[in-house]
VOPA-462280 format. One record per residue (C-alpha): x, z, y. Coordinates in steps of 0.001 Angstrom, whole numbers, padded with zeros to 6 digits, always signed. Last residue first. Example, Ala and Ser with C-alpha at 12.3 -4.5 7.8 and 13.67 -1.06 7.14 Angstrom:
BEGIN
+013670+007140-001060/+012300+007800-004500/
END
This chain:
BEGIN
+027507+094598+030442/+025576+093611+033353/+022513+095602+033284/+023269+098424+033749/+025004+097557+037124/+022160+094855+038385/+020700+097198+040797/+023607+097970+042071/+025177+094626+042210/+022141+093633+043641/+022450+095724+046628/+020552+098592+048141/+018831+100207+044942/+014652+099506+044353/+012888+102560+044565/+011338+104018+041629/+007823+104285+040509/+007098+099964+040204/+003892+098929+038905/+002627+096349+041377/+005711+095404+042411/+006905+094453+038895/+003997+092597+038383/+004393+090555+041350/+007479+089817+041094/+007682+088788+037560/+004611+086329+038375/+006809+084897+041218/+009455+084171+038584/+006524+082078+036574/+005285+082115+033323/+004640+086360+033414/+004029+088009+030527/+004201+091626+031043/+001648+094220+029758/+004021+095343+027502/+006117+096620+030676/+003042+099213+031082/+003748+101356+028302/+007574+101562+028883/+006987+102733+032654/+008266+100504+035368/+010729+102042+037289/+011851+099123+038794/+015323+098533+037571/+014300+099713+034017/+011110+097228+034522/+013384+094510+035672/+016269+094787+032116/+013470+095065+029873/+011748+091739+031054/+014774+089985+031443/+015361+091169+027906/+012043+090003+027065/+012542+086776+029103/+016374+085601+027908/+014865+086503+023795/+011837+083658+025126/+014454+081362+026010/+015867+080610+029757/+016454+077254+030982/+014370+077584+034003/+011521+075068+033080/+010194+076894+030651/+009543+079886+033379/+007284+077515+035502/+009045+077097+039073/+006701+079017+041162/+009624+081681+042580/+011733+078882+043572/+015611+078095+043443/+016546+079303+039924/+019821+079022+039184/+021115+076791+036161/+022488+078477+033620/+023735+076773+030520/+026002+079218+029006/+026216+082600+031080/+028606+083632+028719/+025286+084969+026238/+022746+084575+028882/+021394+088021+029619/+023473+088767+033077/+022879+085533+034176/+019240+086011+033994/+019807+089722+035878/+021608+088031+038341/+019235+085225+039007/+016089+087291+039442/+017859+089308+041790/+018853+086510+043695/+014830+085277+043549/+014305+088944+044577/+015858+088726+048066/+016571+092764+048457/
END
């Protein structure tokens, strides 16, 4: 699964409407450049480690300021594997 498109669902999915989102088109881009608030990051934050597995202990550990830095914490502490498609992985998550 192409995590910068899974990075975008799951930001679309916390924007209230969707208002103002731009896509994101590279994992380095700094995270204040995306658009996104810091509410938009925790619940990004919440939404990824659910999707990953990542225990609730661990997920307080994350700060990233990049989407590569989401990555590669997520990767790094993930227990569950990811689902096939985004829309799957993404289905909790889009409410």
């Amino acid at each position: 699964m192409d995590f910068l498109e899974l990075f975008n669902a799951v930001a679309k999915a916390v924007r209230p409407a969707y208002q103002d989102y731009v896509p994101v088109t590279d994992l380095d881009i700094p995270l204040t450049e995306t658009g996104l608030d810091s509410m938009d990051g925790l619940m990004m934050g919440i939404y990824f480690c659910d999707i990953y597995g990542v225990p609730e202990e661990i997920s307080k550990e994350l700060h990233p300021t990049t989407p590569r830095e989401f990555q590669t914490f997520l990767e790094k502490h993930q227990t569950k594997p990811l689902p096939d498609t985004i829309e799957e992985a993404i289905k909790g998550v889009d409410w």
